[in-house]
CHARMM-style PDB file with segment names, atoms N, HN, CA, C and O in Angstrom:
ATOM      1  N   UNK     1      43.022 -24.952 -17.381  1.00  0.00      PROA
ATOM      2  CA  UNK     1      41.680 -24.529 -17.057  1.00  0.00      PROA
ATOM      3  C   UNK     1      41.670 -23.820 -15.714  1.00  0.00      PROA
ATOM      4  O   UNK     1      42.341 -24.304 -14.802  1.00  0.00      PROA
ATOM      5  N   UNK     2      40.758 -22.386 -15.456  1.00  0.00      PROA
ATOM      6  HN  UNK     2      40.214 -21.992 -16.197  1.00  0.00      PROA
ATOM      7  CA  UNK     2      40.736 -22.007 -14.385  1.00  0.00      PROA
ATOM      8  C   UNK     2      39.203 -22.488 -13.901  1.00  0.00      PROA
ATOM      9  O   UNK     2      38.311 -22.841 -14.672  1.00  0.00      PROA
ATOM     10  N   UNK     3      39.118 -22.422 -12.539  1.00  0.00      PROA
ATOM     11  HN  UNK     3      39.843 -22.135 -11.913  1.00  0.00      PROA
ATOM     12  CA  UNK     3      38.011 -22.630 -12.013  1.00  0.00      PROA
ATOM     13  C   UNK     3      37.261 -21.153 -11.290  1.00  0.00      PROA
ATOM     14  O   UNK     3      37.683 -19.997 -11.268  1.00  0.00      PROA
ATOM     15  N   UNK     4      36.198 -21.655 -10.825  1.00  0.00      PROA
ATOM     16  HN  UNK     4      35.855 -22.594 -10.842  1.00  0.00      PROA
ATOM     17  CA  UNK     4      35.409 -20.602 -10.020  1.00  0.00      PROA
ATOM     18  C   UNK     4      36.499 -20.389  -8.510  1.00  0.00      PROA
ATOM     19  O   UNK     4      37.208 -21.340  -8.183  1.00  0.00      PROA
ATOM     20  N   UNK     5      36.521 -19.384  -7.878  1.00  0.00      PROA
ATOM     21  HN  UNK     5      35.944 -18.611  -8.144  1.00  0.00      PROA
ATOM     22  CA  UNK     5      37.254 -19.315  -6.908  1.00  0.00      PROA
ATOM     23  C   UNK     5      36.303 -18.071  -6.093  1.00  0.00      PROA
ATOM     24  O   UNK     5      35.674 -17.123  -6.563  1.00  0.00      PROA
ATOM     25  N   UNK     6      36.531 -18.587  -4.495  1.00  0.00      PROA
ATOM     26  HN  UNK     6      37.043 -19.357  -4.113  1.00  0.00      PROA
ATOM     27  CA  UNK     6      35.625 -17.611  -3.893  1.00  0.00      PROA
ATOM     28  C   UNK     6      36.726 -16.086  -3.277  1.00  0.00      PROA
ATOM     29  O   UNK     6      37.934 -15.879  -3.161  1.00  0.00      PROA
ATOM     30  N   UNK     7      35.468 -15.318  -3.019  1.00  0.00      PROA
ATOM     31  HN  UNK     7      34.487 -15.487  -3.113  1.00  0.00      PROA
ATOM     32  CA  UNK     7      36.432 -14.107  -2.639  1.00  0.00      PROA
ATOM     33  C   UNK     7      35.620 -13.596  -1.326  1.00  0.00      PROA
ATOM     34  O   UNK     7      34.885 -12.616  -1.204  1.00  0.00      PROA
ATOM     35  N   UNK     8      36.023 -14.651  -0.329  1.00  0.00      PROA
ATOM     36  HN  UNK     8      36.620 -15.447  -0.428  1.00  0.00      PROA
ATOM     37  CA  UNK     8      35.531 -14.133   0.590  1.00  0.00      PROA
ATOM     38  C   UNK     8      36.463 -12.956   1.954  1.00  0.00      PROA
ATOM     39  O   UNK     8      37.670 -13.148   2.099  1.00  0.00      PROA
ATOM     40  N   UNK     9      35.815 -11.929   2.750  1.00  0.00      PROA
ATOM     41  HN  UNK     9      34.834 -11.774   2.633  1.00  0.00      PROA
ATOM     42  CA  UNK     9      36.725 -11.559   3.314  1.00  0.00      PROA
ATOM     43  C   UNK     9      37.953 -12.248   4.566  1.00  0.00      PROA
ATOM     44  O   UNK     9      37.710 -13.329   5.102  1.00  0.00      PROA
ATOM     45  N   UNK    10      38.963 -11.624   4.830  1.00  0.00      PROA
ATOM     46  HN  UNK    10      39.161 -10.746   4.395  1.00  0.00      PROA
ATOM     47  CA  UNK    10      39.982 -12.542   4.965  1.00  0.00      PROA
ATOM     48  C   UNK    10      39.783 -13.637   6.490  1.00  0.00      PROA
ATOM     49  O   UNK    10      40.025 -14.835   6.636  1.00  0.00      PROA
ATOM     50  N   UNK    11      39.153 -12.424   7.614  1.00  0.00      PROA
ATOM     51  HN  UNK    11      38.956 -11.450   7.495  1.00  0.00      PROA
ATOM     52  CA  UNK    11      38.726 -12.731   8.743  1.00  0.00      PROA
ATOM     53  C   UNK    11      37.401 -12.414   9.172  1.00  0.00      PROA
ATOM     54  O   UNK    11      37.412 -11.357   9.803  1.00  0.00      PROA
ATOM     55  N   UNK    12      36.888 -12.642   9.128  1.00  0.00      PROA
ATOM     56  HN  UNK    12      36.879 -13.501   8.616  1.00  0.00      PROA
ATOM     57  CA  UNK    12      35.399 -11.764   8.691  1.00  0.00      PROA
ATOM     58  C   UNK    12      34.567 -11.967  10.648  1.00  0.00      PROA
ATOM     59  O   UNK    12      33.536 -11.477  11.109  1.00  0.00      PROA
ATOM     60  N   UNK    13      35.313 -12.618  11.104  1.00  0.00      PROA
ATOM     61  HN  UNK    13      36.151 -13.016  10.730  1.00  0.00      PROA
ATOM     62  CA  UNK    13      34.922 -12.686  12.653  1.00  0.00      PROA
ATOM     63  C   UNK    13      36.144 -12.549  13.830  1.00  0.00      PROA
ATOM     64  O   UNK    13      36.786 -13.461  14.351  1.00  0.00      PROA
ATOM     65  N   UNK    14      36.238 -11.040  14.070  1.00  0.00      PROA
ATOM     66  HN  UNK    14      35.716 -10.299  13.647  1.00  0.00      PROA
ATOM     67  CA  UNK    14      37.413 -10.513  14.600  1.00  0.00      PROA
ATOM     68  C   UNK    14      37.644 -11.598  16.211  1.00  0.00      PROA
ATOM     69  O   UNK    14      38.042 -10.966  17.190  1.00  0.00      PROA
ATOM     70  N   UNK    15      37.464 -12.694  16.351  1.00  0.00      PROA
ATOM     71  HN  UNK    15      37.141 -13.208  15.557  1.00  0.00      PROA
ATOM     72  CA  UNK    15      38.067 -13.212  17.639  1.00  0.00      PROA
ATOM     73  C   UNK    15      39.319 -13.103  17.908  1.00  0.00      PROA
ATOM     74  O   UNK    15      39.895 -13.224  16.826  1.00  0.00      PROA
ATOM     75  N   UNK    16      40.256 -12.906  18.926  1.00  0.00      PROA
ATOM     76  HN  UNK    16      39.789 -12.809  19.804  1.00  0.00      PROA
ATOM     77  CA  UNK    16      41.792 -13.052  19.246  1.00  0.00      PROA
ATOM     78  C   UNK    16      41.699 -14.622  19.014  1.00  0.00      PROA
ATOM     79  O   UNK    16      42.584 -14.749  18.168  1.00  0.00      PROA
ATOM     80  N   UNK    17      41.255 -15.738  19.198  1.00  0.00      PROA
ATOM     81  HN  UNK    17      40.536 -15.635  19.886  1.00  0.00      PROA
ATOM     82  CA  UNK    17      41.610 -17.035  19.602  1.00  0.00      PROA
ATOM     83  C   UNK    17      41.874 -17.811  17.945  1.00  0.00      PROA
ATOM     84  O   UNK    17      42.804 -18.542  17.605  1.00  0.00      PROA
ATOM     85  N   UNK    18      40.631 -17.311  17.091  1.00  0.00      PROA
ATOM     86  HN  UNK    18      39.875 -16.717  17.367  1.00  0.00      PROA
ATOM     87  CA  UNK    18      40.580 -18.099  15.934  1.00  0.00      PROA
ATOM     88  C   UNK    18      41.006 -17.448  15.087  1.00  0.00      PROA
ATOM     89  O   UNK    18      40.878 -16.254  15.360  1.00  0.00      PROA
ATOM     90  N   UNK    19      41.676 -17.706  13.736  1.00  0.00      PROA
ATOM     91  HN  UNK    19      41.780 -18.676  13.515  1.00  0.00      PROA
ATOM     92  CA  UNK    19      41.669 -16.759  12.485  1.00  0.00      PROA
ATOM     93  C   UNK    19      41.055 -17.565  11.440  1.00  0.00      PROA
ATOM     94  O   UNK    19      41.476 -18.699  11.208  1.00  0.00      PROA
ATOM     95  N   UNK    20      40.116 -17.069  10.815  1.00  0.00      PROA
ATOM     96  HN  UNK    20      39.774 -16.148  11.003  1.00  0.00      PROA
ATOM     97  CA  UNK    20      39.750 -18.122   9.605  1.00  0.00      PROA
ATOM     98  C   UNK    20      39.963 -17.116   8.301  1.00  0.00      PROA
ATOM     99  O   UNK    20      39.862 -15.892   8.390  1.00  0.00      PROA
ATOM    100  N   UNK    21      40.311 -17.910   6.931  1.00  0.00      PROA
ATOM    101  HN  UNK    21      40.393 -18.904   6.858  1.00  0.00      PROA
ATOM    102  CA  UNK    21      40.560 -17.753   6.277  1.00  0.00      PROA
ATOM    103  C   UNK    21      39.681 -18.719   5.201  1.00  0.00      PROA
ATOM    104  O   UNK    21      40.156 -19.777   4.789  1.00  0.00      PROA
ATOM    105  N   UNK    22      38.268 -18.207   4.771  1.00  0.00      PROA
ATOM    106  HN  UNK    22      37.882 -17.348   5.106  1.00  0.00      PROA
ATOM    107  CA  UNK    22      37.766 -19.497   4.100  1.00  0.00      PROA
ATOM    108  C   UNK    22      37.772 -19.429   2.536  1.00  0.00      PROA
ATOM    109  O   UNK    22      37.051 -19.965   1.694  1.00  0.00      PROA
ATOM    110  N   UNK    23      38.878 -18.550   2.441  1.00  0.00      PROA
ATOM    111  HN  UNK    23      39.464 -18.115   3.124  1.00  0.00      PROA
ATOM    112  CA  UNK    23      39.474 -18.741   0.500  1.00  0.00      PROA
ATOM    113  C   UNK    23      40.246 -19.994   0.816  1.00  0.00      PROA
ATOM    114  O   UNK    23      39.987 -20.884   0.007  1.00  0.00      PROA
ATOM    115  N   UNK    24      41.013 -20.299   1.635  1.00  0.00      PROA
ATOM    116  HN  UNK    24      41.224 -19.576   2.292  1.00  0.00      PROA
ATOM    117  CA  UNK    24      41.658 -21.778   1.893  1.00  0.00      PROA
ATOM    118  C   UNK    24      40.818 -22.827   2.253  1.00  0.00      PROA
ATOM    119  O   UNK    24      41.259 -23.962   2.074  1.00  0.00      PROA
ATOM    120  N   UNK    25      40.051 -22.736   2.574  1.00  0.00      PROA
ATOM    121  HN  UNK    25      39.692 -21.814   2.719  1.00  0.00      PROA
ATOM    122  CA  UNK    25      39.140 -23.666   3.624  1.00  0.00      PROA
ATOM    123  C   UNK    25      39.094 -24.859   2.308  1.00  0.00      PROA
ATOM    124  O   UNK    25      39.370 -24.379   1.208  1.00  0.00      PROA
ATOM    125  N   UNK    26      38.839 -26.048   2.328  1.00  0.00      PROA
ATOM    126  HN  UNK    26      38.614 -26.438   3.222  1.00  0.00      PROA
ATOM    127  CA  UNK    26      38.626 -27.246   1.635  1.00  0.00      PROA
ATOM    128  C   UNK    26      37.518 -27.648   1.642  1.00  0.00      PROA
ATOM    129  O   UNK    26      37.117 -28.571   0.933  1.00  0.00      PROA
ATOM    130  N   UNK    27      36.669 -26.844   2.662  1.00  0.00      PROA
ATOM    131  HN  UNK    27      36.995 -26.093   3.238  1.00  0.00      PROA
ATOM    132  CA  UNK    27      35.317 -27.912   3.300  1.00  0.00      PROA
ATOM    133  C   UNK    27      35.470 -29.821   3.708  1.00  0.00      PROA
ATOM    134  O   UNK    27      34.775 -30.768   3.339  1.00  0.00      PROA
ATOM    135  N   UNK    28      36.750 -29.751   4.646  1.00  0.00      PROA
ATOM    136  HN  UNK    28      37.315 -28.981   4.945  1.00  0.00      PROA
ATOM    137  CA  UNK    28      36.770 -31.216   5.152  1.00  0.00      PROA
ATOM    138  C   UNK    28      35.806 -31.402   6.267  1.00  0.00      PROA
ATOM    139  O   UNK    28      35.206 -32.477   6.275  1.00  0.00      PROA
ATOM    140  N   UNK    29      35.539 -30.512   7.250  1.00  0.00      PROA
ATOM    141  HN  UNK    29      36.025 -29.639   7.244  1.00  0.00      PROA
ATOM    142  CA  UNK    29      34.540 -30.329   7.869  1.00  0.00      PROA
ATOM    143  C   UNK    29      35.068 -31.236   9.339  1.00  0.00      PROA
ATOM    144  O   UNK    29      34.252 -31.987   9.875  1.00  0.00      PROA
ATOM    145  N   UNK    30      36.563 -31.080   9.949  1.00  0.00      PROA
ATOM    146  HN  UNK    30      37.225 -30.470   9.514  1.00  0.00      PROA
ATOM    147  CA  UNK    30      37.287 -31.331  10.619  1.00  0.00      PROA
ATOM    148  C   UNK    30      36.991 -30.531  11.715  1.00  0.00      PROA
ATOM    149  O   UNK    30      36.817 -30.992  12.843  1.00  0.00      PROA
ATOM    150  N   UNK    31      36.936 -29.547  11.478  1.00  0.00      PROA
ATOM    151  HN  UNK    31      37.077 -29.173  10.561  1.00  0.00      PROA
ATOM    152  CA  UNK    31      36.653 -28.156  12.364  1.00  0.00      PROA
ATOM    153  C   UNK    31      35.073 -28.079  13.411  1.00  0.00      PROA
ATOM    154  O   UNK    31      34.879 -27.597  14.527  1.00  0.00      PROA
ATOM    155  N   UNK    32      34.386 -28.609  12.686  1.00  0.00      PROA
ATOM    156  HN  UNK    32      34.543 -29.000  11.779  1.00  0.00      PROA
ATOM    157  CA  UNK    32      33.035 -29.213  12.857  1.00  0.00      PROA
ATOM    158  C   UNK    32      32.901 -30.487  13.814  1.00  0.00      PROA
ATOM    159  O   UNK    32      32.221 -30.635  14.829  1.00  0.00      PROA
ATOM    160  N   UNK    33      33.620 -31.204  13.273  1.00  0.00      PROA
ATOM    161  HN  UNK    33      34.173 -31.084  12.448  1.00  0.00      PROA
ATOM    162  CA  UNK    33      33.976 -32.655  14.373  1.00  0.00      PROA
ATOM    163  C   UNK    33      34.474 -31.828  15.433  1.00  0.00      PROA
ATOM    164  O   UNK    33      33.532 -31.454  16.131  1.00  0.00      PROA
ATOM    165  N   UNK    34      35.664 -31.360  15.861  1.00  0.00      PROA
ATOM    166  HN  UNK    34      36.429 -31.664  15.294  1.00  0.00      PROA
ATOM    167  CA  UNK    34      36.497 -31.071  17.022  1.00  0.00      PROA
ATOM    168  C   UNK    34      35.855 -30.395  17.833  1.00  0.00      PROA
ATOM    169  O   UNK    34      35.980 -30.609  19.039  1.00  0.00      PROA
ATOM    170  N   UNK    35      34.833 -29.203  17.242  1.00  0.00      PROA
ATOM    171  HN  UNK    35      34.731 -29.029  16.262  1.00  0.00      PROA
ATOM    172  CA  UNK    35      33.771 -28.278  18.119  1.00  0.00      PROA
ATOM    173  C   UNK    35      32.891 -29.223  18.448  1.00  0.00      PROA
ATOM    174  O   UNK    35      32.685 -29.083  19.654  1.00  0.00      PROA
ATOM    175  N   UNK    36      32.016 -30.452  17.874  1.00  0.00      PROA
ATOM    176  HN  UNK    36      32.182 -30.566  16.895  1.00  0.00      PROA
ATOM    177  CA  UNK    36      31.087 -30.798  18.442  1.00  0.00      PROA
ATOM    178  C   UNK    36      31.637 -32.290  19.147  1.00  0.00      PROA
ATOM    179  O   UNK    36      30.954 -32.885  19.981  1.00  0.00      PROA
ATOM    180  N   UNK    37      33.068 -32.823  18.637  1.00  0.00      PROA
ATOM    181  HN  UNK    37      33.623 -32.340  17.959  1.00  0.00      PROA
ATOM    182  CA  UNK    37      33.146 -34.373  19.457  1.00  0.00      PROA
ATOM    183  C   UNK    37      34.625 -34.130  20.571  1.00  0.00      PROA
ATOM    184  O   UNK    37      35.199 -34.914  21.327  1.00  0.00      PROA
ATOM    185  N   UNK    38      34.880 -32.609  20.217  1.00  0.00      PROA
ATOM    186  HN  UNK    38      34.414 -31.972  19.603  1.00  0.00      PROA
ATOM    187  CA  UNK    38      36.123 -32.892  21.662  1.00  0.00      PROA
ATOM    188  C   UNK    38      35.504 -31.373  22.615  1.00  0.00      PROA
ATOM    189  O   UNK    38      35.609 -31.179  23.827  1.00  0.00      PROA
ATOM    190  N   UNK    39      34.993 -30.652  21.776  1.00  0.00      PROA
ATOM    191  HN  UNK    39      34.908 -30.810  20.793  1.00  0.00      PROA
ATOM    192  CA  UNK    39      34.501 -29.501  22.871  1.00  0.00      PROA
ATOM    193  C   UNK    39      33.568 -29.193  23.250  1.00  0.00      PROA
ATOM    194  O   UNK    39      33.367 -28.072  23.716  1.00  0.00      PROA
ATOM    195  N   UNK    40      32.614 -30.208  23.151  1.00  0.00      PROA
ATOM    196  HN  UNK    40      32.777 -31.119  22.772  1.00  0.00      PROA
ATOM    197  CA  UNK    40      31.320 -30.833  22.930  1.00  0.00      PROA
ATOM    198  C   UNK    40      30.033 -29.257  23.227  1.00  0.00      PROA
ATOM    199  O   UNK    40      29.064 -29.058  23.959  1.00  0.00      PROA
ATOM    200  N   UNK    41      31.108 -28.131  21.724  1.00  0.00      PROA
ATOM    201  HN  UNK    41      31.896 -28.293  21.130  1.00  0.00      PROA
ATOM    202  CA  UNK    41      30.164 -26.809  21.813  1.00  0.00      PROA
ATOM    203  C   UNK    41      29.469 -27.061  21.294  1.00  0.00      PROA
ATOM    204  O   UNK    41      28.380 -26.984  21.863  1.00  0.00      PROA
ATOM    205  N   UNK    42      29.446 -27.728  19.350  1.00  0.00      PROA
ATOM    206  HN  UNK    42      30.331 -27.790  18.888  1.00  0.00      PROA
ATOM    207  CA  UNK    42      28.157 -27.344  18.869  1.00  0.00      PROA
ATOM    208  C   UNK    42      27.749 -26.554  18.181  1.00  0.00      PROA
ATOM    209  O   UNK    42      26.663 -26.367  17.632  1.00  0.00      PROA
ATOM    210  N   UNK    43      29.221 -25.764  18.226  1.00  0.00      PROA
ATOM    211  HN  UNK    43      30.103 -25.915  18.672  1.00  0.00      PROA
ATOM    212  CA  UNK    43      28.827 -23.932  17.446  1.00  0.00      PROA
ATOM    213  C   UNK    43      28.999 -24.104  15.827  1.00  0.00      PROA
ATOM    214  O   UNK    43      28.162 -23.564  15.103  1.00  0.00      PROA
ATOM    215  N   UNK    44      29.998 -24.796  15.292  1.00  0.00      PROA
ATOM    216  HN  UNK    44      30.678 -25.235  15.879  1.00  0.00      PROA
ATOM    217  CA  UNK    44      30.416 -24.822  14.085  1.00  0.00      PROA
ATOM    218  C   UNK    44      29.308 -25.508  13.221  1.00  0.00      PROA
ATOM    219  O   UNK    44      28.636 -26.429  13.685  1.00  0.00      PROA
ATOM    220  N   UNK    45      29.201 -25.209  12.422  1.00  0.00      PROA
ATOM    221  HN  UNK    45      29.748 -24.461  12.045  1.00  0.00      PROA
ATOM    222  CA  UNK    45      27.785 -26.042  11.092  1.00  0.00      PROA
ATOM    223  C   UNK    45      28.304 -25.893   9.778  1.00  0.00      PROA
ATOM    224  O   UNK    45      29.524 -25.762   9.885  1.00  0.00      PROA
ATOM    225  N   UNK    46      28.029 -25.860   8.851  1.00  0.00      PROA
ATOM    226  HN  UNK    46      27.038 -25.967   8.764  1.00  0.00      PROA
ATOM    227  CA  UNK    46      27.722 -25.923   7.296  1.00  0.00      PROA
ATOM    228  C   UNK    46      26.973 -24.933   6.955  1.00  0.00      PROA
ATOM    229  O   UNK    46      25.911 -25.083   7.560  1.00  0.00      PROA
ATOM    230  N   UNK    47      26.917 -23.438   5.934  1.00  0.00      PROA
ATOM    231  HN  UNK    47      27.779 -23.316   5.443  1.00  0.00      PROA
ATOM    232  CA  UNK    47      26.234 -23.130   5.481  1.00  0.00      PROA
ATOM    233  C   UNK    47      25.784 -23.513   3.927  1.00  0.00      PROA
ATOM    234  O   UNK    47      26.602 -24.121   3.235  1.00  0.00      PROA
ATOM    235  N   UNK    48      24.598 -23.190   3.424  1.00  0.00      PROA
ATOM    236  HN  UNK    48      23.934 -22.696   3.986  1.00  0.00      PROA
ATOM    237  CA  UNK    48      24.607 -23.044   1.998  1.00  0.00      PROA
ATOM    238  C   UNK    48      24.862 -24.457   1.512  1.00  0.00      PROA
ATOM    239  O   UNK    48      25.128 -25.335   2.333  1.00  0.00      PROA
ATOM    240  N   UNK    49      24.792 -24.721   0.187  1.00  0.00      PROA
ATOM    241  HN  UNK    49      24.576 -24.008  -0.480  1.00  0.00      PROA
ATOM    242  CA  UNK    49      24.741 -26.140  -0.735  1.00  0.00      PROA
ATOM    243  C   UNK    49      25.807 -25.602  -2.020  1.00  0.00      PROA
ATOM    244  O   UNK    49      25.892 -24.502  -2.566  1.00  0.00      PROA
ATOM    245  N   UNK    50      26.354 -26.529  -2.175  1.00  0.00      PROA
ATOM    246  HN  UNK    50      26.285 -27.423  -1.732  1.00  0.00      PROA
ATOM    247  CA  UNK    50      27.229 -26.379  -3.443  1.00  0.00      PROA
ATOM    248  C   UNK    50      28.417 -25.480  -3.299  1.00  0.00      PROA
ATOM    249  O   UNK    50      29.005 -25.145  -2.270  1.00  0.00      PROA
ATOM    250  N   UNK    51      28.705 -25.079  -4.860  1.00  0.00      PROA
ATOM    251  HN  UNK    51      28.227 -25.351  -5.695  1.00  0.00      PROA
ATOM    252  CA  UNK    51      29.578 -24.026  -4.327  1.00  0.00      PROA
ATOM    253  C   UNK    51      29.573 -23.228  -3.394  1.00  0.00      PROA
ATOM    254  O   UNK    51      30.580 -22.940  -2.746  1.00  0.00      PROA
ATOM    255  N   UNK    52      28.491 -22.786  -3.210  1.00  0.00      PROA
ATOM    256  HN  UNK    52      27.673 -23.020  -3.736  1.00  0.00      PROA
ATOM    257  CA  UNK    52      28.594 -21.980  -2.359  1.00  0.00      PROA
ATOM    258  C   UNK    52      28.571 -22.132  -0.270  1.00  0.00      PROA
ATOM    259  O   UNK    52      28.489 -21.413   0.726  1.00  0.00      PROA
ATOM    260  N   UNK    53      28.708 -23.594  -0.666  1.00  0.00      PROA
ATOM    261  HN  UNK    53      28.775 -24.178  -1.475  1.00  0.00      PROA
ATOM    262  CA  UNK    53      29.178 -24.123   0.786  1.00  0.00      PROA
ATOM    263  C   UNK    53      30.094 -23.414   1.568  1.00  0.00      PROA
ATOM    264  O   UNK    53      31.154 -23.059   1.052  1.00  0.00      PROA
ATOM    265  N   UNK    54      29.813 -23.123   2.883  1.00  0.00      PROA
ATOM    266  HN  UNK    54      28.952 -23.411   3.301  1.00  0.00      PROA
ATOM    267  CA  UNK    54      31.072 -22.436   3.482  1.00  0.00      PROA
ATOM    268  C   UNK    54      30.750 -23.192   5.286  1.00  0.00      PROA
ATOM    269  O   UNK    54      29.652 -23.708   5.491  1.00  0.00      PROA
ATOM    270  N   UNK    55      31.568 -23.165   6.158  1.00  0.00      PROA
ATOM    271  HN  UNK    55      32.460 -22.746   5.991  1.00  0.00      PROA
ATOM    272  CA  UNK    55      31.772 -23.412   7.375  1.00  0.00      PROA
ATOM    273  C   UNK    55      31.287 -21.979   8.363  1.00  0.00      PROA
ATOM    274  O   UNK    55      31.690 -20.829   8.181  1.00  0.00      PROA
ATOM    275  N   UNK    56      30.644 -22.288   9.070  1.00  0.00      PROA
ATOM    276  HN  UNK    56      30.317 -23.222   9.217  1.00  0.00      PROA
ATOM    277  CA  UNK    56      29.973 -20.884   9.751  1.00  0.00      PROA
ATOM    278  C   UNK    56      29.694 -21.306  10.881  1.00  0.00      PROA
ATOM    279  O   UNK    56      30.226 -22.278  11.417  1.00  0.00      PROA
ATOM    280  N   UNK    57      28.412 -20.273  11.574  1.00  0.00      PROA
ATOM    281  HN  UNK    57      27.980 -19.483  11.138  1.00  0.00      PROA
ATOM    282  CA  UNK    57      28.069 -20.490  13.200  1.00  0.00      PROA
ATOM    283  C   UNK    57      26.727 -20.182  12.583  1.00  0.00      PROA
ATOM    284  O   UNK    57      26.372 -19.486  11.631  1.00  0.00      PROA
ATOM    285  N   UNK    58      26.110 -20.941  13.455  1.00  0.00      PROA
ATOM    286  HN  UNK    58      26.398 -21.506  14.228  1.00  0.00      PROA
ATOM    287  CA  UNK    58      24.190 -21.125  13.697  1.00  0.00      PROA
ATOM    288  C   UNK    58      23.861 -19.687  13.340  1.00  0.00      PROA
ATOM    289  O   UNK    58      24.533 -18.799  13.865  1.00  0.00      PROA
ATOM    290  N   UNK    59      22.861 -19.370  12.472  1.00  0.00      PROA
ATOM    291  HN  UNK    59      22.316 -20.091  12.045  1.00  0.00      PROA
ATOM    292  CA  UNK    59      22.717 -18.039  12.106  1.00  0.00      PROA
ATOM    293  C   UNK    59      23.701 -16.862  11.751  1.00  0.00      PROA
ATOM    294  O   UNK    59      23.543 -15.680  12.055  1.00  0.00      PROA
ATOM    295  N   UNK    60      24.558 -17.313  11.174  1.00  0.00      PROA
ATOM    296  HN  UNK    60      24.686 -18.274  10.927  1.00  0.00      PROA
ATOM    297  CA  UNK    60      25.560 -16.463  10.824  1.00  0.00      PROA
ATOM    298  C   UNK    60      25.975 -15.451  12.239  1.00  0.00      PROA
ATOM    299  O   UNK    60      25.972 -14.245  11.995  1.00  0.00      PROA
ATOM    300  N   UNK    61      26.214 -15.729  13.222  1.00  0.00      PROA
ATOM    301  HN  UNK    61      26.216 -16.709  13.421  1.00  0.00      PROA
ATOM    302  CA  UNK    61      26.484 -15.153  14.310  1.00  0.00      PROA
ATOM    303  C   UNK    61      28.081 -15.383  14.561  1.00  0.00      PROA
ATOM    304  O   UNK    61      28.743 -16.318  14.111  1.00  0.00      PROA
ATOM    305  N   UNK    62      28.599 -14.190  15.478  1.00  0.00      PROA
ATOM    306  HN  UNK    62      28.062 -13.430  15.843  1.00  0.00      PROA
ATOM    307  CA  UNK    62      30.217 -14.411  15.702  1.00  0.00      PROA
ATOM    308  C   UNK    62      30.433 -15.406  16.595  1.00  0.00      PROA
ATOM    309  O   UNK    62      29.565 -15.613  17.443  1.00  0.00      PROA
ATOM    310  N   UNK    63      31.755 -16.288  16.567  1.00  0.00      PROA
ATOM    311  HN  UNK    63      32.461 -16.120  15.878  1.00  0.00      PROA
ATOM    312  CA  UNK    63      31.631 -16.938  17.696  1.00  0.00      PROA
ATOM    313  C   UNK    63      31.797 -16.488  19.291  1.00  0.00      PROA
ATOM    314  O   UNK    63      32.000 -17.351  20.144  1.00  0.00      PROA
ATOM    315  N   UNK    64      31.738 -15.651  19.494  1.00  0.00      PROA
ATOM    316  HN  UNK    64      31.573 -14.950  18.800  1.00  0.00      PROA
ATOM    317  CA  UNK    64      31.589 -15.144  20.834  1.00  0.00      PROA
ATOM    318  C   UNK    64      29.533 -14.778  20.960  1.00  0.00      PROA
ATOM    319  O   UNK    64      28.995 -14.527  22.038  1.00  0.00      PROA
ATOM    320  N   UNK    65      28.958 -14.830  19.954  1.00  0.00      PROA
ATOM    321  HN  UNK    65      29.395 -15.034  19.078  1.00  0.00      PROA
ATOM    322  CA  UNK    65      27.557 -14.695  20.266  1.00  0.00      PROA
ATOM    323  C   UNK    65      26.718 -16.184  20.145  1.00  0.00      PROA
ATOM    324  O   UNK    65      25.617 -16.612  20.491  1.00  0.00      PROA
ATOM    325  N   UNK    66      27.972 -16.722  19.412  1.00  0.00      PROA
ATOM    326  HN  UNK    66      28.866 -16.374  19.131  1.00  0.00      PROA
ATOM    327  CA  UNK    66      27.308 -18.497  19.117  1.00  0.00      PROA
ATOM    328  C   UNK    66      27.203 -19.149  20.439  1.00  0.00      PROA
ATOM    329  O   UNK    66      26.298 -19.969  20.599  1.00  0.00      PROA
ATOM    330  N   UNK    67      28.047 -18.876  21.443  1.00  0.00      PROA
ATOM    331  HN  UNK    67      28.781 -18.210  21.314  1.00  0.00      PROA
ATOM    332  CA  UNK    67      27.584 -19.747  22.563  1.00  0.00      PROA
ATOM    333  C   UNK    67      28.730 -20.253  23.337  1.00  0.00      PROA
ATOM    334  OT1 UNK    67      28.544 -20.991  24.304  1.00  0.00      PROA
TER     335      UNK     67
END
């Protein structure tokens, strides 16, 4: 059986520091902890419900405009 699979673009927020890739992403939501309980930014959230869940910044903003 195949499943639904997303096709999102590869880096879609040109920072030097981060590369994301969220055709891999799992949604463990690890990434989320570390920004808000060791770098106490805040920037990282959850978009969307269901499939179409993805890991983002507050208003779909880059992280250099997130804060």
């Amino acid at each position: 059986l195949s499943g639904q699979t997303h096709s999102y673009p590869p880096d879609p927020d040109p920072n030097p520091y981060i590369h994301w890739d969220m055709n891999k992403c799992i949604l463990c939501r690890r990434c989320i902890r570390a920004c808000s309980e060791m770098q106490c930014a805040h920037v990282l959230t959850k978009a969307d419900r269901g499939f179409n869940q993805r890991i983002s910044t507050a208003f779909a903003t880059s992280l250099a405009q997130s804060g």
